[in-house]
N, C-alpha and C positions, 0 to 999 in steps of 0.2 A: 275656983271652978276647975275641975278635970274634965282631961278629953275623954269621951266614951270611945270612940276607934283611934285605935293609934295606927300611927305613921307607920308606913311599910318601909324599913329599912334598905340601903343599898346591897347591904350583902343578903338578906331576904327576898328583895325580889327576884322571880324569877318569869318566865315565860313574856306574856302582853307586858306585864306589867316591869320588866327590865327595858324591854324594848322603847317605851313608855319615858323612862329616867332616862333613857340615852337621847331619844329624840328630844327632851326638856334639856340637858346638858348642852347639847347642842345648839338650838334655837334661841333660849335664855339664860344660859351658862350658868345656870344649878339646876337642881330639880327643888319646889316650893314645897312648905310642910303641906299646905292643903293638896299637892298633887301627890303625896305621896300617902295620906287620908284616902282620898278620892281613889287611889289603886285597890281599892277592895272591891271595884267595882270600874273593870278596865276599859270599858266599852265606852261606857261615863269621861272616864278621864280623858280617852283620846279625843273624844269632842273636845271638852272642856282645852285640852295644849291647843288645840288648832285652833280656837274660838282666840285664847291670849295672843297666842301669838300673831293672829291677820290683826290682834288689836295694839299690838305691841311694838311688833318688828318692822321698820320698814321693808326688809326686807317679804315681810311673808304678806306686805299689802296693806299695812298700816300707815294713813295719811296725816294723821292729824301730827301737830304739835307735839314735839316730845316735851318740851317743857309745860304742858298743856296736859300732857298724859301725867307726869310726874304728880303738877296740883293736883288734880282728879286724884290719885293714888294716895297725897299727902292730906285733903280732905276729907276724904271716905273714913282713911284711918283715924281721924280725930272725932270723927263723928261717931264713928266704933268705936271709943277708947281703946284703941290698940295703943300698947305700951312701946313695941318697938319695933 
């Protein structure tokens, strides 16, 4: 299967959507191919960082279990057949 939108590159992006990869650098120490998908559509995506991140970081307000969070993450993924 192929992607029909591809990833917005680091040296491509520009404006929102730079601003965007640095605040994901930051918060989750990369930027994710789906955030970088989701940049074709920047309004979208700054929801979306904020949403992971209060679900992710304790710091941005995230309560639960990190190894809690992890399963969750490591279940979804097999349920999807993600490869990796």
């Amino acid at each position: 299967m192929t992607q029909r939108l591809r990833g917005i590159s680091d040296e491509e992006a520009t404006g929102m959507a730079r601003e965007i990869f640095d605040a994901s650098n930051q918060l989750l120490g990369r930027t994710a191919n789906l955030l970088r998908i989701l940049a074709h559509s920047p309004h979208l995506t700054k929801w979306y960082l904020g949403f992971v991140a209060a679900v992710r970081q304790p710091d941005a307000g995230a309560v639960s279990d990190v190894r809690l969070r992890n399963l969750a993450v490591l279940k979804t993924s097999t349920v999807n057949g993600c490869r990796y």
